[in-house]
N, C-alpha and C positions, 0 to 999 in steps of 0.2 A: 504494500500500500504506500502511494505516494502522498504525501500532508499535502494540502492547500497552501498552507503556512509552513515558510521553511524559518530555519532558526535563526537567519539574519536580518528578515521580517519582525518577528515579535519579538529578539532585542531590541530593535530599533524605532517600534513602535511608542508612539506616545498618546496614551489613554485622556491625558490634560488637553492633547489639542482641540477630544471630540468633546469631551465635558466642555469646553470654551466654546466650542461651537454648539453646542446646548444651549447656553448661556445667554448667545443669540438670537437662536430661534423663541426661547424666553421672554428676551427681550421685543421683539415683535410681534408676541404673541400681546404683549401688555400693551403697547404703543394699539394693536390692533382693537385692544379692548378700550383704550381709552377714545379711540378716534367711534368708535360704536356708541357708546355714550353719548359725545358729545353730537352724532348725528339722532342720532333718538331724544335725550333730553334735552336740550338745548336747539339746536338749528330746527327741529321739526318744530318743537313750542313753538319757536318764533315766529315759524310762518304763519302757523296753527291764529296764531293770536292777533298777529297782524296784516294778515293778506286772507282773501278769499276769491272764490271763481273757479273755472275750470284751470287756468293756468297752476294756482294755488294746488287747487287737488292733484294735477298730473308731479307738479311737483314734490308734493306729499308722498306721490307712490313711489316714484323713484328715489326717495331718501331710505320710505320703508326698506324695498331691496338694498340698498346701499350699506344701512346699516346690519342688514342680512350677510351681507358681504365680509365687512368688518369681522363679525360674529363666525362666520365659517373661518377665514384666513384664524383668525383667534386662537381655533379649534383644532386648526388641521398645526400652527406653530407649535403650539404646547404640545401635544402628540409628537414631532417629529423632536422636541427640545426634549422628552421623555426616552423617546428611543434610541438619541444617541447616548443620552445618560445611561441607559441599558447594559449599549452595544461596550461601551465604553467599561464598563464595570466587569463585564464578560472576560472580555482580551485582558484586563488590569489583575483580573484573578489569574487568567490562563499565564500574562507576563511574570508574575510573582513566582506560581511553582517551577517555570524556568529559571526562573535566577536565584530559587533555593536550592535546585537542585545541579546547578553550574558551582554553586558557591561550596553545597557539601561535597562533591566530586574531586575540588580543587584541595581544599580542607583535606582530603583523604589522600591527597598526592596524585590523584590523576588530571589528567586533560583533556578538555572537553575541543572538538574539532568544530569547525564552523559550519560543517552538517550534523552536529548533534552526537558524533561518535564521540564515547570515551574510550580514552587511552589510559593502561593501569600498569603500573610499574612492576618491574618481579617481587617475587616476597612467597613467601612460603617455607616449611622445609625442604631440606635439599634430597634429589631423585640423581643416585648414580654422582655424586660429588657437588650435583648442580643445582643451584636454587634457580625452581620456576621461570620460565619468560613472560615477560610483561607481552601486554599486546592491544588490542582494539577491539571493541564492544561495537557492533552499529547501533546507531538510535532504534532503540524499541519503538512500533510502530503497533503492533496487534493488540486486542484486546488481552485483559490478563487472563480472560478464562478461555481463549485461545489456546490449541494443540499446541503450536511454536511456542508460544510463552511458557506453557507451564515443563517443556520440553528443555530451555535455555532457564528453567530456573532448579529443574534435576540436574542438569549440567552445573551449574555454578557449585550445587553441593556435592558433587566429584571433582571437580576440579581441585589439581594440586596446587595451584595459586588464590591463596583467598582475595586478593583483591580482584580477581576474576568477579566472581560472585557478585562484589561490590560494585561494578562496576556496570552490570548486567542491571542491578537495582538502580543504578543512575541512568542508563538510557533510557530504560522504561519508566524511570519518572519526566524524561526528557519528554521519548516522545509522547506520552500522557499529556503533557502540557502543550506540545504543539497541536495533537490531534484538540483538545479542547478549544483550541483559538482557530483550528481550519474550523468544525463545527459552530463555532463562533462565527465568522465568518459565512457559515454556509446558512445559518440559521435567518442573518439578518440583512444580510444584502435584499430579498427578494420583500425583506419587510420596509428595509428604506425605499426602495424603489418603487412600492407601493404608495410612497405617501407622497403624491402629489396630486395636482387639479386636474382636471379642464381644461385644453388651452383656449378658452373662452374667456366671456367677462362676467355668467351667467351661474350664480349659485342654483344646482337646479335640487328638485325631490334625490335625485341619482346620488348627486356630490354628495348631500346628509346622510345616504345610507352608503352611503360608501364609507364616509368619517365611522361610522359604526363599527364596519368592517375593520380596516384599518385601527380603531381601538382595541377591539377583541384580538386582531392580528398581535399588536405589539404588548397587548396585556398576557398573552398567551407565551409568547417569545421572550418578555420581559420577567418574566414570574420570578427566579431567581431575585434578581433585584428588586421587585417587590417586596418581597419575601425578607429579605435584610432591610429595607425600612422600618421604625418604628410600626406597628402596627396599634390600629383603633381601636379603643379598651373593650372586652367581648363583655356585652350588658352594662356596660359603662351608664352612666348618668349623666348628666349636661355637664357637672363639675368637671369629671373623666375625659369629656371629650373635649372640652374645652383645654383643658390641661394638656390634653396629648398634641393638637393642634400649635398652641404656642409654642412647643418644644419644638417641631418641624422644624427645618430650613429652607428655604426659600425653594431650592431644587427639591424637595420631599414633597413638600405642597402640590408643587406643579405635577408632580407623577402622580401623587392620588388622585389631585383634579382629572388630569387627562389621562386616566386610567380606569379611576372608578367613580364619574362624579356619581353616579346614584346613591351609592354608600355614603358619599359627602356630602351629597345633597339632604340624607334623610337623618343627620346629624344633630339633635338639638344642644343645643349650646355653643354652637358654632358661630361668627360673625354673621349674620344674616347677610352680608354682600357675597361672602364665600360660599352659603348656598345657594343662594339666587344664580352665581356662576355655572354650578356646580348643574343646578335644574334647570336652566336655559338649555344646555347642550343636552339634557336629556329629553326636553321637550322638544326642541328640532329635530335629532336624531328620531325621535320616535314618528311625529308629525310624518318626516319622507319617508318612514317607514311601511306606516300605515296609508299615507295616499297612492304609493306605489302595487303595496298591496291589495286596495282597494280596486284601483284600475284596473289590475290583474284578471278579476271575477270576471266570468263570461256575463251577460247580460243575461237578465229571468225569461226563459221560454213562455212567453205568456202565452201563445197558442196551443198550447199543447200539455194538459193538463196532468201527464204522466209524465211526462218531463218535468213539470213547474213540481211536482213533489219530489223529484230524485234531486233538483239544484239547489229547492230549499234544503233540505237533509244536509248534504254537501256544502250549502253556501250560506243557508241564510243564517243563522245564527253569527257567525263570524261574521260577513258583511256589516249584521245591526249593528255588533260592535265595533267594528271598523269606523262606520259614519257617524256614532254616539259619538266616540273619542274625539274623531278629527271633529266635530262641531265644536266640546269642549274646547280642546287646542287651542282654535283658531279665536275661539271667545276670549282666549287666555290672552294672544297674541294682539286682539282688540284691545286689549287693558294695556297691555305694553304700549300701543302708538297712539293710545288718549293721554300719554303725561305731556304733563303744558297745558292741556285742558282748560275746560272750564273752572273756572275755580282756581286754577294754578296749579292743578292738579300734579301730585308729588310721583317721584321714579315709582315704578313697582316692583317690588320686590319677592320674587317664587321662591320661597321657604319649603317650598315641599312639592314633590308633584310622582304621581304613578299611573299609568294606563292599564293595570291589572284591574280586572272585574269589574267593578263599576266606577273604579279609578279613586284617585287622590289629589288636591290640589292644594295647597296652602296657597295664597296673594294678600301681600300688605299693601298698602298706596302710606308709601315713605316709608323708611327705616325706621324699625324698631329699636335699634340699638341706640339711636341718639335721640328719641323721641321723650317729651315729657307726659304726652300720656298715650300707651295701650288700652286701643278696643281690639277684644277675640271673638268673634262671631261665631256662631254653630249652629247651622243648616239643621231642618230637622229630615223627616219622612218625604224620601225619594229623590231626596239632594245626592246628585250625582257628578261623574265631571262631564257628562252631556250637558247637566244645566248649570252649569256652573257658571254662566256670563250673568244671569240672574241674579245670585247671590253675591257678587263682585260686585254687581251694583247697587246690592242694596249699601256695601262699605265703601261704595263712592260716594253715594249721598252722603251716608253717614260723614264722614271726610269731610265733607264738604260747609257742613254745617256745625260742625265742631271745631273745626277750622277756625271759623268766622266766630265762634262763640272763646275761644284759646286765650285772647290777649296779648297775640303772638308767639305763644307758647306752642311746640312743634306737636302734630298729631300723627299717630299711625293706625289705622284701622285694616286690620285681618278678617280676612275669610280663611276659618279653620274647616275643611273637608277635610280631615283627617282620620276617621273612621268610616265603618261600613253603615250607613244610613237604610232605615228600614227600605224595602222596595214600595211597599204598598200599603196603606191604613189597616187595611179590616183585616189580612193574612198576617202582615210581618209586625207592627207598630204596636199592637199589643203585648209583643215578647220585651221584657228587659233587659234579656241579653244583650242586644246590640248597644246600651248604655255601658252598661257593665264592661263590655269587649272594648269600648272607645274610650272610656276613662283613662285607665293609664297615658295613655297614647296625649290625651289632652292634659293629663295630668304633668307629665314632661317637658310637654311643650310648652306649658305656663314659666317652667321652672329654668326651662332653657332660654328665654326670654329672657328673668332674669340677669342668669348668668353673661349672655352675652350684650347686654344694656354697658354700652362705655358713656353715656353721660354723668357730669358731675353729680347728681342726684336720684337716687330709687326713682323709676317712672311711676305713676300710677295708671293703677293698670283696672280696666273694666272688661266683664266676662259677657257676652249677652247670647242668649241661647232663646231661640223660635221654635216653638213646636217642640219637635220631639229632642233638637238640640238642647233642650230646658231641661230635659231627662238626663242628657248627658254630663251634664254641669252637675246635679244633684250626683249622679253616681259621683263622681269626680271628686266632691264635696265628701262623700261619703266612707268612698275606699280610700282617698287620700288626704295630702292635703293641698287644698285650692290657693295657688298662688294668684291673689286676685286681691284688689280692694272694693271693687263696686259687683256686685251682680242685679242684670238686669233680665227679664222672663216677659218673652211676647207670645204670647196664644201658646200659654203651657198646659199640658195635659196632665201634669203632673211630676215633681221631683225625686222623686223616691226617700225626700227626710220628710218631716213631719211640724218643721217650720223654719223661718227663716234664720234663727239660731246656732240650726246644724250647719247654716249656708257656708261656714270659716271666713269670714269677711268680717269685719266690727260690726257693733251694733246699728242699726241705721241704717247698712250700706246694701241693702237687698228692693229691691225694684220688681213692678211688675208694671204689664201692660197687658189688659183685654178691652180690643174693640168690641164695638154692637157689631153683630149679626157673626161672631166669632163662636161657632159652636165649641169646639174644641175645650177652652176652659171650663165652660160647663157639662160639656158632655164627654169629653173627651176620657177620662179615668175608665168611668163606667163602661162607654159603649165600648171602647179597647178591651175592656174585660182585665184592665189592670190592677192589684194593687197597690196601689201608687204613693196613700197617702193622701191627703188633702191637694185641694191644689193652691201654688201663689196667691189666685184671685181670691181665695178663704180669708175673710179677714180674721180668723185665730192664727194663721200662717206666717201673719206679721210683716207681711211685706209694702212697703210702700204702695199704695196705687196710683200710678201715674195717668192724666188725661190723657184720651186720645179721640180724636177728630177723623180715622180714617174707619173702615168697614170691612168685614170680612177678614179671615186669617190670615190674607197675606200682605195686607199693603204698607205695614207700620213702616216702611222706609221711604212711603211718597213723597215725592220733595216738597218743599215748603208745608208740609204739614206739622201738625201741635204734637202728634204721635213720634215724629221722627228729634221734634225740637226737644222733648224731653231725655231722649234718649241722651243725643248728643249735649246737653247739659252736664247729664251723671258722667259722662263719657272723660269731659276737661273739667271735673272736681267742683261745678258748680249743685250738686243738689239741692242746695238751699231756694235756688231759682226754680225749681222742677214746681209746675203746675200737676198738683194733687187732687183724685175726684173724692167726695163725700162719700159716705156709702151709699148706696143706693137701699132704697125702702123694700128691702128681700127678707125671706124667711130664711134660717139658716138652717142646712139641713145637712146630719153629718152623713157619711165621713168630712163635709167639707163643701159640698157645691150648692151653689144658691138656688134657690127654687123660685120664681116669680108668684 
């Protein structure tokens, strides 16, 4: 067997050149990400706010692509600044056990030949008056569990020259170390070569799943170096993971980024800007994932009704899902090119996001980290990432009027989809589990907030859960504990404590809101068939009741409404100003719900 890598090769090689040239691609990978920013929040604002018309719009579209652009090069930099980090680690181990095994060779009195042969001197007892002749070893080339190897390592123990022996042990750690850097070598050339573009100017669906590609490729090839990184604490807590992250180096960061952002991305305690990175690139990637494969599906035989059942069986279930998601996506992707908005509307930030089952999304509008007050919203019954543009907007309202009610003081409002949200009222929304199952999960995520808040002062932070999210907040309250100051309860069916005391909030700080013609609060325990407890609206529950001006159980985030204005009150520390209703002239009827 001939090495790819001969021995004056990987002496001569230098592992620093390609780690510098990491460094680089690093480097532009940031410059890529800054110039993406500044085309998304800033230049697009400015148009947004100050120009209008078709010229306006056309130009709006092509910033969006633009900073699509930014965001890919971004992507594909940090990947290729990770792989040579790799390739470079690879050959730096394989150069090491060459130059230990030159240095103990020499140590031992032999010499090493500029093809890797050792040379060993005589030495032995003497055969017929004569001590042993010295002689030459070829570089060892075969496997050790190889016929020839294990054949030249019986040999070395008959041999009447012991430095024989020794010497046989030095080629084969020779060529051990050479074969590692040809396979080095062979392993990664077809991975570097893989990571380039298009020579076009057009990021298309192909280019994102190809970046996919291309990750897997180099996380695959890369593992070893992986593998000697710090790794992420297993069960770790927001402190844990936080702590592990600060210790990183700059080049560690970028590999786990452009390695595993999903791991990174579903990190609490993290910088919220490092996972919003981290979930960008997995929401694009997936995005061309699924519209590729969406376009894939043959079209429904609609003429032909034995056909239209063998393609649904085959298609349709995966298609629904296919189109659910990419509408989520793309609703997601709408939040992103509304900053500058109305309102002044703040960057947003993807804390979380997954396309398994009925998916996951976290979206704040403004950093959490330097914000003086936290709103966590919590979707109830059949909140999904299909409708997830819905529920963004209800914490853009929110935003928007809290904002304005601050005193200057910075706001962040969250949509937490973070759990598996019943499917359906009358089947799934009666079960507690899925409270129970999404607790923790939201319980961390409060905690993680916390921890990774860098303002001079604790934010205060408001919890507001609709519908069945209400339930979720109670578990939360229940199994753990709720890092929260204010909770607020819109068309609650029910919390699973039994008043607003078990809320873990101080006294006071518990909120409720039931519009008219809102069944839910009043019906909602029973007809679910839950045991629930009383609900918010109970006044022995003790919870504040706040006016509301809007109808039915969805609308508490209409803008310009008294429903929404209270909310966003509790929201930036003003409660005192919250308009409260009287009780209404009801008969109380236990466990809890009022009876007219």
């Amino acid at each position: 067997m001939t090495a790819a890598v001969d021995m004056a090769t990987l002496r001569a090689l230098r592992p620093s050149e390609f780690e510098e040239a990491a460094d680089g691609y690093r480097a532009m990978s940031s410059t890529a990400s800054a110039a993406k920013d500044t085309v998304e929040n800033q230049i697009r604002a400015g148009i947004r706010n100050q120009l209008e018309g078709e010229t306006a719009a056309a130009a709006m579209c092509e910033l969006s692509k633009l900073g699509q652009n930014f965001h890919y090069a971004q992507t594909e930099c940090a990947l290729i600044s990770t792989a040579l980090n790799a390739f470079a680690f690879d050959m730096a181990a394989a150069k090491r056990k060459l130059e230990t095994a030159v240095a103990d060779a020499e140590a031992a009195g032999c010499t090493v030949g500029a093809d890797g042969s050792v040379t060993y001197p005589a030495g032995g007892r003497e055969v017929d008056g004569k001590v042993p002749e010295g002689g030459t070893v070829a570089v060892g080339l075969s496997p050790k569990d190889s016929g020839a190897s294990a054949l030249d390592r019986q040999a070395a123990h008959l041999h009447p020259n012991p430095n024989f022996g020794k010497a046989v042990g030095f080629a084969d750690r020779i060529g051990d170390a050479l074969k590692e850097a040809a396979d080095a070598d062979a392993k990664w050339a077809p991975k570097l070569r893989a990571l380039k573009a298009d020579d076009d100017l057009v990021v298309s669906a192909r280019d994102w799943s190809d970046t996919k590609s291309d990750q897997d490729g180099v996380g695959d090839a890369g593992k070893r170096y992986l593998d000697s990184l710090p790794q992420p604490p297993k069960n770790g807590g927001p402190k844990d993971n936080a702590a592990w992250w600060k210790d990183l180096t700059p080049e560690q960061r970028a590999a786990w980024l452009s390695l595993r952002p999903d791991s990174v991305g579903s990190l609490d305690g993290l910088p919220s800007a490092v996972r919003d990175e981290a979930n960008r690139v997995v929401l694009d990637e997936t995005l061309a994932r699924y519209r590729l494969e969406l376009a894939s599906i043959p079209k429904p035989p609609w003429n032909d009704l034995d056909e239209l059942r063998d393609w649904n069986a085959k298609y349709g279930e995966r298609r629904h899902h296919l189109k659910a998601s990419i509408k989520g996506m793309e609703a997601i992707h709408r939040r992103f090119d509304a900053t500058g908005g109305v309102g002044g509307l703040p960057e947003a930030y993807l804390l979380g996001f997954s396309p398994a089952d009925d998916g996951r999304a976290i979206i704040a509008n403004g950093n959490p980290d330097t914000a003086d007050h936290q709103a966590v919203f919590v979707p109830g019954t059949t909140s999904n990432l299909s409708g997830i543009g819905g529920n963004v907007d209800r914490m853009v309202n929110l935003w928007q009027v809290a904002h304005s009610k601050s005193g200057g003081q910075s706001v962040s409002t969250i949509t937490w989809l973070g759990y598996d949200a019943p499917d359906e009222v009358a089947r799934d929304a009666r079960h507690d589990s899925y409270a129970y199952d999404g607790a923790p999960a939201f319980n961390r995520f409060l905690d993680g907030l916390e921890v990774s808040h860098s303002g001079d002062t604790p934010p205060h932070r408001t919890v507001i859960g609709h519908s069945y999210g209400s339930t979720v907040i109670g578990a939360a309250a229940q199994k753990g504990t709720l890092n929260a100051d204010d909770v607020v309860f819109a068309g609650s069916p029910g919390v699973l404590v039994s008043g607003a005391d078990e809320m873990d909030v101080p006294e006071g700080h518990v909120w409720n809101e039931e519009a008219d013609r809102d069944w839910v609060p009043e019906l909602g325990g029973p007809f679910l068939g839950g045991d629930w407890g009383i609900t918010p609206s109970a006044h022995t529950f003790g919870a504040h009741q706040m006016t509301t001006d809007t109808y039915g159980h969805g609308k508490y985030w209409e803008p310009c409404s008294g429903s929404l204005l209270n909310q966003a009150l509790v929201v930036v520390g003003k409660g005192d100003d919250v308009e409260l209703k009287p009780w209404p002239d009801k008969t109380f009827n236990p466990p809890g719900y009022w009876v007219k």
